[in-house]
C-alpha positions in Angstrom: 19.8 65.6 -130.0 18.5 63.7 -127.0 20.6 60.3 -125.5 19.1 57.4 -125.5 18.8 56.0 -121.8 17.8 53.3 -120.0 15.4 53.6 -117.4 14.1 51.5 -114.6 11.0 50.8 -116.4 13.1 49.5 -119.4 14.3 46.9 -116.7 11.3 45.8 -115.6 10.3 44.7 -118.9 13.5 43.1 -119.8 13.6 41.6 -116.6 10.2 40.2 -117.0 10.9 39.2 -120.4 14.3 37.2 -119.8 13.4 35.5 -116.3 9.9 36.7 -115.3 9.0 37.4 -112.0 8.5 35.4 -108.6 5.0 35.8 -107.6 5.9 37.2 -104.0 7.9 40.0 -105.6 6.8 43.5 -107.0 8.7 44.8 -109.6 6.8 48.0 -109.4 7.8 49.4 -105.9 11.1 51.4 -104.9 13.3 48.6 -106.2 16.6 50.4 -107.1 18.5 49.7 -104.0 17.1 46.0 -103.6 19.6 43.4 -104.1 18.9 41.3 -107.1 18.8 38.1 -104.8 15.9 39.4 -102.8 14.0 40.3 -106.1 14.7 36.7 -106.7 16.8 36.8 -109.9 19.9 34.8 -109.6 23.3 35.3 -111.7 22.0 33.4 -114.5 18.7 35.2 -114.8 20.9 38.4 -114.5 23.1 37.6 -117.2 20.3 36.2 -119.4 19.0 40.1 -118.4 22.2 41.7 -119.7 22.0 39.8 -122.9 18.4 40.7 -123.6 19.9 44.3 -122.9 23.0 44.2 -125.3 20.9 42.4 -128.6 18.1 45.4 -127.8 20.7 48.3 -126.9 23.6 47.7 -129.0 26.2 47.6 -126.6 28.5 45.3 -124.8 28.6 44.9 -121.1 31.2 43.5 -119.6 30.3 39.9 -117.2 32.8 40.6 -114.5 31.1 44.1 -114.2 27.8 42.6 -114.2 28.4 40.4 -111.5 29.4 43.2 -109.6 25.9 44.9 -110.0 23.9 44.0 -107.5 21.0 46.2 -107.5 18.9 47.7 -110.5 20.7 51.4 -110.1 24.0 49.8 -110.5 22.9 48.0 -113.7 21.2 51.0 -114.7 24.3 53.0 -114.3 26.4 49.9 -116.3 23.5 50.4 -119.2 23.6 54.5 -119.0 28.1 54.8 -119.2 27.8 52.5 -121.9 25.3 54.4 -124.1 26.4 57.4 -123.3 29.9 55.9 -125.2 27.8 55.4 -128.2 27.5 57.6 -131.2 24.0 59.3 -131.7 21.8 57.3 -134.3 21.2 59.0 -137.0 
């Protein structure tokens, strides 16, 4: 039974959806390793991010973790470890 996963696509659309996007900035180039701050996104459009992702997902993600996420593969990986924890739907 395949895992559900969160890809870098999914975060683009929530992204877009919980903070939109500064005009200078292009969501769709090699953004994994770019720090949120340069992608424009602040802590508060972050966690607003991590919220969307926890109604839409089902899971919880720790804040002080978040913070710590800096760049879309470390949220990513945050997303991924915690629905890998969850129990396959059914």
């Amino acid at each position: 039974m395949p895992t559900q996963s969160f890809t870098l696509d999914d975060l683009r659309r929530v992204l877009l959806e919980a903070a939109g996007a500064d005009e200078s900035v292009d969501l769709d180039g090699d953004i994994l390793d770019t720090d949120f701050e340069e992608l424009s996104y602040e802590s508060l459009a972050i966690l607003e991010t991590c919220g969307r992702i926890e109604r839409e997902y089902g899971i919880t993600l720790d804040d002080s973790v978040v913070t710590e996420a800096t760049t879309p593969r470390a949220l990513l990986g945050l997303v991924n470890t915690q629905l890998a924890g969850l129990p396959a739907a059914a």
